[in-house]
C-alpha positions in Angstrom: 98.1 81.3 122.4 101.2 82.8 123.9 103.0 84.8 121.5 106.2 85.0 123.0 106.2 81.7 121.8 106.9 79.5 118.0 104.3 77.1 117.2 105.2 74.0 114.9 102.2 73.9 112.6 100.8 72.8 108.9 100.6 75.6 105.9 98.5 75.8 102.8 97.3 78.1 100.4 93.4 78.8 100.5 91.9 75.7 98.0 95.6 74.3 97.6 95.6 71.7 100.2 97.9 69.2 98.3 100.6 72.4 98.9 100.7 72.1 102.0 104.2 72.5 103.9 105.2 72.2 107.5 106.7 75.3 109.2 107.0 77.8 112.3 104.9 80.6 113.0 106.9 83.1 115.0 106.8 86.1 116.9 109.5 88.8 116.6 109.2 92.6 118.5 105.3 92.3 118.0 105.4 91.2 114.2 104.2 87.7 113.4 105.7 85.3 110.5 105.6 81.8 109.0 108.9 80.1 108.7 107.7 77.6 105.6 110.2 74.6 105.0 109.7 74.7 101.2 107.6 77.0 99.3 104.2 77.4 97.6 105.7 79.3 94.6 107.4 78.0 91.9 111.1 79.7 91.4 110.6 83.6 91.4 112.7 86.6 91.1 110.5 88.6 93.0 107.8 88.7 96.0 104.7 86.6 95.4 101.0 87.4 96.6 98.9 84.1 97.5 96.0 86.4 99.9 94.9 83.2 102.1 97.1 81.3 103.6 95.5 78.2 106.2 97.5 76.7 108.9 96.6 74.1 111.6 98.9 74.7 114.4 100.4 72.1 117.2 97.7 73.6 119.9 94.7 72.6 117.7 94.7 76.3 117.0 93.2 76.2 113.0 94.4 79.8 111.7 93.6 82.3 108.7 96.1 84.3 107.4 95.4 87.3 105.6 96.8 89.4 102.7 100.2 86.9 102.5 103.3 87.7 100.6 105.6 85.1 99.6 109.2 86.5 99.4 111.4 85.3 96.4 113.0 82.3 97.2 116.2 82.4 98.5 118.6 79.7 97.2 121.1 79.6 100.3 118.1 78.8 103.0 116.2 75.9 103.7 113.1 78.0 104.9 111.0 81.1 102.9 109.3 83.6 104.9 105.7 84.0 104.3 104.5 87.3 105.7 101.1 88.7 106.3 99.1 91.5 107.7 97.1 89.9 110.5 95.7 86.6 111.3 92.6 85.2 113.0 92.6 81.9 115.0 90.1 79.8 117.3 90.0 76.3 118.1 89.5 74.0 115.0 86.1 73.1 115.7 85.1 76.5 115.7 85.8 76.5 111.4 83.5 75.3 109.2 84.7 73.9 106.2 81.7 75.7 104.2 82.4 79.1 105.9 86.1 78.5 105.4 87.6 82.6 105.3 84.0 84.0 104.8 83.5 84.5 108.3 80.4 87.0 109.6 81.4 88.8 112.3 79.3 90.9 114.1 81.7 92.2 117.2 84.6 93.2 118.1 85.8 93.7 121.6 89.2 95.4 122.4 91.0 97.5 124.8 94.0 100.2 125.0 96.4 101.8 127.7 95.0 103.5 130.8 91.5 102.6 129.6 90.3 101.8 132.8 91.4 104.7 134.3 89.5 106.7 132.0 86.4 105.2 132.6 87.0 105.6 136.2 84.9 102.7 136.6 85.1 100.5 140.4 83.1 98.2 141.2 84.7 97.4 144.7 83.7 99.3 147.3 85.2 99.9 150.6 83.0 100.2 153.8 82.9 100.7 157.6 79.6 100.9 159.4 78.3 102.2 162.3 79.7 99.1 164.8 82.8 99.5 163.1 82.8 96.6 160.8 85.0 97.0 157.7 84.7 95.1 154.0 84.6 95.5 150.3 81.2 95.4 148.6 80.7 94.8 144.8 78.5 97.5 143.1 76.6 95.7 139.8 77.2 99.1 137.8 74.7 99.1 134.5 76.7 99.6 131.2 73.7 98.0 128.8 73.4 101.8 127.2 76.4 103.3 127.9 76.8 104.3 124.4 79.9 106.4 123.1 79.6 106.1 119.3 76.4 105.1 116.9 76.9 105.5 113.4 75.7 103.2 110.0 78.9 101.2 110.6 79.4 100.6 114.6 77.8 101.5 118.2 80.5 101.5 120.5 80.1 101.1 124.3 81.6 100.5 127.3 82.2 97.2 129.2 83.8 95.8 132.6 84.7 92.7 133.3 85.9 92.1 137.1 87.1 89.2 139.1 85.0 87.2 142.3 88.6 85.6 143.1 86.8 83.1 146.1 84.9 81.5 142.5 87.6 81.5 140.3 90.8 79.0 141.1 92.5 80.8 138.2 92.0 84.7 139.6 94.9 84.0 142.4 92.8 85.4 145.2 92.9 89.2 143.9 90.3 91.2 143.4 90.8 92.3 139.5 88.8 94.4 137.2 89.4 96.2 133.4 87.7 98.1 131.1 87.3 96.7 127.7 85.3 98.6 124.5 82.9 96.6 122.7 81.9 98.0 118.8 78.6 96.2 117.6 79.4 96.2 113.6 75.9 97.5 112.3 76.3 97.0 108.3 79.0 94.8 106.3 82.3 96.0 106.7 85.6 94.3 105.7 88.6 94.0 108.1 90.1 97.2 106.6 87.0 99.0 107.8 87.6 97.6 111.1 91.3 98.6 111.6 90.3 101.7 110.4 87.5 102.0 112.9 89.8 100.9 115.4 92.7 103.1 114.3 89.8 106.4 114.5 89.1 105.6 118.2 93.4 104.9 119.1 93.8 108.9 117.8 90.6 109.9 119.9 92.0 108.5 123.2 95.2 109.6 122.3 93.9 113.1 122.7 91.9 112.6 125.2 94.7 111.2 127.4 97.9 113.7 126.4 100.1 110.9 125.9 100.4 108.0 123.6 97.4 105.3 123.5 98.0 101.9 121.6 95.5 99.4 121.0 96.9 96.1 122.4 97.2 92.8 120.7 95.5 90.5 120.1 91.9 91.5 119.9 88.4 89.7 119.8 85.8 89.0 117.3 82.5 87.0 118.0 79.8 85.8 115.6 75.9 85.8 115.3 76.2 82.7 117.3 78.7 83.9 120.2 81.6 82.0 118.5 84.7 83.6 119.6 87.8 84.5 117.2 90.9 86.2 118.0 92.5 88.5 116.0 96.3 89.3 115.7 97.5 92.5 113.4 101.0 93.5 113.0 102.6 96.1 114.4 105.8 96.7 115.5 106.3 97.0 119.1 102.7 95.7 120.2 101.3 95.3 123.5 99.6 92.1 124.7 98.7 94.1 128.2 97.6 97.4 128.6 99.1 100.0 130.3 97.9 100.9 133.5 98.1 102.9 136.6 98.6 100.4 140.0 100.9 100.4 143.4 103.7 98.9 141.1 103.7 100.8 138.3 103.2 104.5 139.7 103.5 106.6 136.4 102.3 110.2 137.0 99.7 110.2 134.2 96.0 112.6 134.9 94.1 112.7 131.2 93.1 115.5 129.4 89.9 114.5 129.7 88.7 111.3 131.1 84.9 110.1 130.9 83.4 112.0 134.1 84.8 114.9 133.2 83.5 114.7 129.8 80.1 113.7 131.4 80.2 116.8 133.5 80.5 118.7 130.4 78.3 117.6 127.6 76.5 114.4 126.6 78.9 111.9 125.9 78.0 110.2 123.0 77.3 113.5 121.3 81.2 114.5 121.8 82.1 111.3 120.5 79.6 111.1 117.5 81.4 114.9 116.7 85.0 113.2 116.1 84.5 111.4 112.8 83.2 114.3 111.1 86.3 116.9 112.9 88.8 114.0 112.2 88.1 113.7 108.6 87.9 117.3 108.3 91.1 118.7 109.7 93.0 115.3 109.4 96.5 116.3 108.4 96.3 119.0 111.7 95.2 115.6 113.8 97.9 113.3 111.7 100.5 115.7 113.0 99.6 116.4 116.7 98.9 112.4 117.1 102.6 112.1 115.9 104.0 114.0 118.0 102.5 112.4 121.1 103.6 108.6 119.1 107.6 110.0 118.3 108.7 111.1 122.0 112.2 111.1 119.9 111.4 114.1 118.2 113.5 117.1 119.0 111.9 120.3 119.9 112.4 121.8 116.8 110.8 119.0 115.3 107.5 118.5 117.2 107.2 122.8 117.0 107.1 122.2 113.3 104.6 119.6 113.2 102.2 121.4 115.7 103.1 124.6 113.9 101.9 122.5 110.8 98.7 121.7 112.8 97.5 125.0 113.5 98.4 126.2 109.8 95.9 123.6 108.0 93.4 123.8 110.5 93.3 127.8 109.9 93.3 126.7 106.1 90.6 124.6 106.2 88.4 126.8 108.8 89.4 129.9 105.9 89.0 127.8 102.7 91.7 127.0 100.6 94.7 130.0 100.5 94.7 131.8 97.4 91.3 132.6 95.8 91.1 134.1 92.4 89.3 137.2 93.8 92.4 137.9 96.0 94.2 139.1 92.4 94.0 142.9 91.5 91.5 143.9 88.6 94.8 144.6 86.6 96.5 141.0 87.8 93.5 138.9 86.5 93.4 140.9 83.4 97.0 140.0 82.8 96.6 136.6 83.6 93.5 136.2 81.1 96.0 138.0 78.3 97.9 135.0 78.9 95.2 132.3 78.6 94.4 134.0 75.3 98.2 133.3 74.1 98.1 130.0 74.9 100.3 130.0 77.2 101.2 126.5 79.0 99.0 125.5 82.1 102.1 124.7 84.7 103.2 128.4 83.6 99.8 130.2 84.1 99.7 128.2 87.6 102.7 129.4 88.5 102.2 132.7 87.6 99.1 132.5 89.5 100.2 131.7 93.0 102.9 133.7 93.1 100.1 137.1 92.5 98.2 135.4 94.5 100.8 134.8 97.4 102.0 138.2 96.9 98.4 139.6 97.4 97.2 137.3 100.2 97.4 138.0 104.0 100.6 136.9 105.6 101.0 134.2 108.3 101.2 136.4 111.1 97.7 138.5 110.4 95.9 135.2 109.5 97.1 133.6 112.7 96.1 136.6 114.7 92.7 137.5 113.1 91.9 133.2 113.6 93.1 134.0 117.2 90.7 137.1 117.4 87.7 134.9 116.4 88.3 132.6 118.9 86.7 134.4 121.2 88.5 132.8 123.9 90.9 134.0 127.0 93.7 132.5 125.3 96.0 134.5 127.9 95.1 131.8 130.0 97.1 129.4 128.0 99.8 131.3 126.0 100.4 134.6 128.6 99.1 138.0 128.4 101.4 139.2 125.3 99.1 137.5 122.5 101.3 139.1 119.9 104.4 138.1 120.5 103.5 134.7 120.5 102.1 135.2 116.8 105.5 136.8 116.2 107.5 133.6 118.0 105.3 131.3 116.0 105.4 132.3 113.1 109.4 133.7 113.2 110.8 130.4 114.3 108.7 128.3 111.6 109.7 130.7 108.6 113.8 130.4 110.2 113.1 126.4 110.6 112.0 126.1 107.6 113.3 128.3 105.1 116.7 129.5 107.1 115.2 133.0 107.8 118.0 134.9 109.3 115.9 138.6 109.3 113.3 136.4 111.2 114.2 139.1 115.0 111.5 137.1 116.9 112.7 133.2 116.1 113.2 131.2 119.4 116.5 129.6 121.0 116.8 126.0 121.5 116.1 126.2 124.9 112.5 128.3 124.9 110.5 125.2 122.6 109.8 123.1 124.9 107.9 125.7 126.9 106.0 127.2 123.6 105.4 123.7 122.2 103.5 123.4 125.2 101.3 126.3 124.8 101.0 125.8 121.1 99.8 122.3 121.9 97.1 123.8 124.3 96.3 125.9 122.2 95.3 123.0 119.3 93.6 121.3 122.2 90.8 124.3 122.6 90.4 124.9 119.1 89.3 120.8 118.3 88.1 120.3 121.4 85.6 123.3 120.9 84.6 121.8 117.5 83.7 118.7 119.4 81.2 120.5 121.7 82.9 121.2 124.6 82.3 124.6 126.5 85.5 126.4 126.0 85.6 127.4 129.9 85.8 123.7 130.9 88.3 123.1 128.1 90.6 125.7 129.5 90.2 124.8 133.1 91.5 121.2 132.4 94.0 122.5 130.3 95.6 124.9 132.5 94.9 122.5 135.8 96.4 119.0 134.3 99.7 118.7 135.9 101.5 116.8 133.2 100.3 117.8 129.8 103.1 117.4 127.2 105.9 117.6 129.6 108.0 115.6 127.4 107.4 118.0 124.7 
């Protein structure tokens, strides 16, 4: 299916067949519709959900569409707009009526920008012998337990696929290879638990490359029997090819961390097999440095805050929630229990309570410095020799940002962010990337040796 493309096809609700309507499925910026001449709904002032929609399309493509939404009618058009959040199609034959939208699928196989890159992966292999004699030879590499992730829900591995172009009238004669990712769904998981899974392991690579990684569309699903399905999810702006690196596209992009170097470092699936457990755990501070790799728009100011964000939770989550009750005086919690006794209301004793409690806590600056301290780390190697300034920097320009600090003396000028959200950025790197298993010295080495980490920053 090319879906640059319309295709003229047949629409009904799931069990409705004597609704069915002829219409247009379309493609707009990545997003997929159906352009319905009529409508399944009777009159309605507002938007309609009908979950399963079926369609038969002019390829003999028979399609599913998921988790519709029938706008309310509108009376000056001859079409309605039936939208959805993804689709899966196949040939007709390939649908059993008795299955119909209770398909089993027990794989899905997809890929992202610069993925083979990462893997590093070549199976051609350039040669000269002893007489002189030049050629390319194909290595066989084995990938049958090249694991990444195992858990109760998917094993992840790695795949290639690559080209013999002499065999193949359709592979124009060029040698061609790609990396692809293959997740083997262990128990019974719902498409929601697949995008999920699949959204977990875009934020991963994300990291791992320093830039922006995005799963391209469509991807595939196969069956117990090897049936193959394709599956298209909105999203604005998707990809049908992944990015890569080639003589005619020549972007200057070197990962954080690419598979080898990972390999050199610590077992591989062990690193991966860590990120579930550190993404769920510090996932607002991952939320925010993802973004800021995903909005290149930001301003400076902007991404600052969001990694200055970052660091914040994770030293709240690593300390346990701000604000104990034992951070109160003896003569604080006694006045607070006077109040209990009088019945006072609970919104007032709350915020009674974190303001003694704020008052009496640690302030950003020696929390960030004592977290810094425990580190254990050269973090002069990263953020220069004068660690306390930096705190002050940090911590001035957030408060001035944020809460229009004007006594704030060590708050930044516009110009110095981009250079300190770089710092801060490698900074975030070493702290998650040590929770992860990796050896800080290897962590610094690639941090302070990749030639174009967050240069857009």
């Amino acid at each position: 299916m090319d879906y640059r493309k319309y295709y003229k096809g047949e629409f009904w609700p799931k069990d409705q067949k004597e609704k069915k309507l002829f219409g247009l499925l379309k493609f707009v910026d990545g997003v997929a519709y159906i352009d319905l001449y009529g409508s399944f709904i009777s009159e309605s002032k507002k938007s309609v959900e009908i979950g399963f929609v079926y369609g038969l399309l002019e390829n003999n493509q028979f399609c599913i569409f998921h988790n519709c939404t029938h706008p309310r009618q509108n009376l000056f058009r001859s079409s309605n707009f039936l939208n959805f959040d993804f689709f899966i199609h196949a040939p007709k034959h390939l649908f059993k009526p008795s299955k119909g939208d209770n398909l089993e699928f027990t794989t899905v196989k997809f890929r992202f920008d610069f993925l083979s890159d990462w893997t590093g992966i070549n199976v051609y292999e350039v040669f000269i012998d002893d007489e002189g004699n030049s050629g390319i030879n194909i290595i066989h590499p084995d990938l049958k337990d090249f694991i990444l992730f195992n858990d109760k829900d998917f094993l992840l591995r790695i795949a290639h696929q690559y080209s013999y172009p002499l065999s193949n009238s359709f592979s124009k004669y060029e040698l061609s290879q790609e990396s692809w990712l293959i997740a083997e769904i262990n128990g019974e998981l719902d498409f929601n638990g697949v995008f999920s899974f699949l959204e977990n392991i875009e934020e991963i690579f994300t990291l791992l490359n320093g830039k922006e990684i995005q799963l391209t569309t469509p991807f595939v699903l196969f069956t117990k029997l090897g049936s193959e399905f394709i599956c298209f999810k909105n999203r604005i702006k998707a990809r049908f090819e992944p990015i890569v690196l080639s003589e005619s596209n020549r972007i200057i992009h070197v990962p954080i961390f690419n598979l080898n170097q990972i390999q050199d470092l610590v077992l591989v699936r062990a690193f991966f097999e860590s990120w579930p457990t550190v993404r769920f755990k510090y996932k607002d501070s991952i939320k925010s440095i993802v973004n800021c790799f995903k909005h290149r728009n930001l301003n400076p100011e902007s991404t600052f805050l969001n990694l200055a964000f970052a660091l914040e939770k994770i030293i709240e989550v690593d300390k346990g929630k701000i604000g104990d009750i034992n951070e109160m005086s003896p003569d604080e919690q006694k006045h607070l229990s006077i109040l209990v006794e009088k019945s006072v209301p609970q919104n007032t004793l709350n915020f009674i309570s974190a303001r003694l409690k704020k008052k009496s806590g640690k302030r950003l600056k020696e929390k960030v410095a004592q977290y810094f301290l425990q580190l254990n780390c050269p973090l002069d190697q990263l953020i220069g020799k004068d660690q306390e300034l930096f705190v002050n920097k940090l911590v001035d320009s957030r408060n001035h940002l944020a809460h229009l600090c004007d006594s704030c003396k060590d708050q930044m000028r516009g110009e110095e962010y981009p250079i300190f959200n770089k710092k801060l950025l490698k900074v975030l790197y070493l702290i998650i990337f040590l929770k992860m298993g990796l050896p800080k010295e290897g962590i610094i080495k690639n941090l302070r040796t990749n030639p174009n980490i967050a240069l857009e920053f």
